[in-house]
C-alpha positions in Angstrom: 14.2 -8.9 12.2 11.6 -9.5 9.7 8.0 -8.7 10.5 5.6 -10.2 9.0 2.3 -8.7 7.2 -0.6 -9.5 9.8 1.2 -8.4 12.8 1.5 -4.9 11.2 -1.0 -2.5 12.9 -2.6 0.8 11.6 -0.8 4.4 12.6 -2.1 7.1 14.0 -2.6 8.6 10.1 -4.5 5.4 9.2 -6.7 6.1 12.2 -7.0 10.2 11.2 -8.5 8.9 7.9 -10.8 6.4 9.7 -11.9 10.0 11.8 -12.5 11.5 8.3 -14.6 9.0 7.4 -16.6 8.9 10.5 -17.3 12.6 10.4 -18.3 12.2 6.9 -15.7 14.1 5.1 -13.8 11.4 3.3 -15.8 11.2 0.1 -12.9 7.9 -1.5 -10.0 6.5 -0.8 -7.5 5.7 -3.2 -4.2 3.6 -2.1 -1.6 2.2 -3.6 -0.5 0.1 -0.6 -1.0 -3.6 -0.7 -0.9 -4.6 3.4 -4.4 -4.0 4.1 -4.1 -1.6 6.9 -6.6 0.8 5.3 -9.3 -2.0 5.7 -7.9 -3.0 8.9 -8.1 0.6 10.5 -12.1 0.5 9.5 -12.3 2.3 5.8 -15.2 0.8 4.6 -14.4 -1.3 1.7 -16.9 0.9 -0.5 -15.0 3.6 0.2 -11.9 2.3 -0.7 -9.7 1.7 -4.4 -7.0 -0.1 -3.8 -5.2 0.2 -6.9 -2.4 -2.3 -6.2 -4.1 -5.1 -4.6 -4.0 -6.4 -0.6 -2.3 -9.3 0.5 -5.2 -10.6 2.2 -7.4 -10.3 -0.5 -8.2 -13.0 -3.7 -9.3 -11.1 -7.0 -11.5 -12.8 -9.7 -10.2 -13.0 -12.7 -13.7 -12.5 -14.7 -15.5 -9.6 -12.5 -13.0 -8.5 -10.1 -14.8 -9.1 -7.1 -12.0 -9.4 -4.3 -12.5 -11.9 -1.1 -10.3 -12.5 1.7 -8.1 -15.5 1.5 -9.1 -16.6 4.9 -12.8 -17.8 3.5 -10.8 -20.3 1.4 -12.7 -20.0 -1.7 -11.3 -21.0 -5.1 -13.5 -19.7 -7.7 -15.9 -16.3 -7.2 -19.8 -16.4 -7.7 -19.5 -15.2 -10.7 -17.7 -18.7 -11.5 -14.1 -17.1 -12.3 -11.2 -18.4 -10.9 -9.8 -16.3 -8.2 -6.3 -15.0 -8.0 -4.0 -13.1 -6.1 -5.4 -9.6 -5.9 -1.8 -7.7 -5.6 -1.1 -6.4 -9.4 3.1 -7.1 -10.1 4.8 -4.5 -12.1 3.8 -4.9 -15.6 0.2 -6.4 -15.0 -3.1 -4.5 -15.4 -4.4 -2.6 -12.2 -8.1 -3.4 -11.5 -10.5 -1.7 -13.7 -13.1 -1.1 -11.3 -11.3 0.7 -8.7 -9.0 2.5 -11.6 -12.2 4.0 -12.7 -13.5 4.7 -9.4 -10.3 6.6 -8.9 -10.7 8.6 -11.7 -14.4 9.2 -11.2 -13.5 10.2 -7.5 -10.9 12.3 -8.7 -12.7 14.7 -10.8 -15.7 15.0 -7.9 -13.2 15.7 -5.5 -12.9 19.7 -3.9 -10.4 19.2 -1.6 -7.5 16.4 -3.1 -5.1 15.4 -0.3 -2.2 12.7 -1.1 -0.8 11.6 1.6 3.1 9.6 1.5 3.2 9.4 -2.4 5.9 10.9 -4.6 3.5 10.7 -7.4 6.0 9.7 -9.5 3.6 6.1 -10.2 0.9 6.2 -13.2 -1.5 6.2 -13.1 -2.4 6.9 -9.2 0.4 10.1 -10.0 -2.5 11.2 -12.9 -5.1 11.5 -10.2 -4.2 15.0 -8.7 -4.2 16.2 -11.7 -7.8 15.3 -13.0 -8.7 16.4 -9.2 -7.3 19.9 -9.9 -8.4 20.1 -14.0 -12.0 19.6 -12.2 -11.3 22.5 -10.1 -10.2 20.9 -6.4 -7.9 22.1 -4.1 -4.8 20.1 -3.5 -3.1 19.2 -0.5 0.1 17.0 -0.3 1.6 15.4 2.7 4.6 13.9 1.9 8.5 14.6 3.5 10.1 14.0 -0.3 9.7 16.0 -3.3 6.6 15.7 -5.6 6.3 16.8 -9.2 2.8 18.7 -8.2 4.2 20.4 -5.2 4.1 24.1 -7.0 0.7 23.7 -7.4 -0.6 22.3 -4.2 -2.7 24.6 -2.3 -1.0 23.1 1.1 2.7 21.3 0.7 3.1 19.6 4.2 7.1 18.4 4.2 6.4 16.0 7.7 5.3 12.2 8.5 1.5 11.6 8.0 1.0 10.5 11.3 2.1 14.1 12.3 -0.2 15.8 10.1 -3.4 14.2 9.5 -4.1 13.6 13.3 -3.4 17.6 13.9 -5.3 18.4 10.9 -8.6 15.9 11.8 -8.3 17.6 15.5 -8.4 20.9 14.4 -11.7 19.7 11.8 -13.4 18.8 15.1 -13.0 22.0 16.2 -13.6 24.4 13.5 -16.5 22.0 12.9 -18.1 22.2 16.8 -16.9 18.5 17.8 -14.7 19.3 20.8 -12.7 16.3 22.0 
């Protein structure tokens, strides 16, 4: 049975992160999943790279503004024609939130990937600048990684396990009892 894209709904990790970012301790997101559920959960787009694209999203070609497909625009307002915002294998990522990434990366204290192998440049590079600045590193992820001996925290379960767990306890340690 095939499902299709909009009738996909955010998981209880998606919803942890949203909790992050409502307490104010998500800082940026950077994804490499394209099926919007990171903007659909309530990640405010500002906070948010999404290095691959989003299936409900149009890209300019000139500025790289994105807009969703549903507004049935043509051309941005910057006058560039607007394309499909999801990046195939071989085509450039987006420049903007690539640098974002990177910027992010290097701010960042605490680094947590969560369901990446990192094995995918250059969203696998951004650990690395996070821990070259001096971060901590946290991975969540049930296969192997190539920065796993040199994560702070190596967490071998389902995101939706963890980060919901982890966000609880945050609450707590941080005096917002549920």
């Amino acid at each position: 049975m095939e499902v299709s894209w909009d009738s996909v709904e955010p998981n209880p990790g998606h919803l942890a992160v949203v909790e992050l970012q409502r307490l104010d301790k998500l800082a940026f997101l950077i994804s490499q999943n394209v099926d919007n559920l990171h903007l659909k959960s309530g990640i405010r787009p500002e906070l948010l790279a999404e290095l691959h694209g989003n299936i409900t999203r149009l890209r300019c070609r000139q500025c790289e503004e994105t807009f969703g497909r549903e507004e049935g625009r043509t051309r941005c307002r910057c006058g560039g024609p607007l394309g499909k915002s999801v990046v195939d294998f071989g085509e450039s990522l987006p420049q903007k939130d690539l640098l974002l990434s990177y910027e992010h990366a290097r701010k960042s204290d605490l680094f947590v990937v969560a369901g990446s192998s990192l094995v995918v440049t250059p969203a696998a590079d951004m650990p690395r600048e996070a821990l070259l600045a001096g971060a901590k590193l946290v991975i969540i992820n049930q296969g192997d990684t190539p920065f796993d001996r040199v994560a702070g925290l190596r967490f071998r379960e389902g995101i939706g396990d963890v980060l919901p767990r982890a966000v609880k306890k945050l609450k707590r340690l941080v005096g917002l009892f549920e």
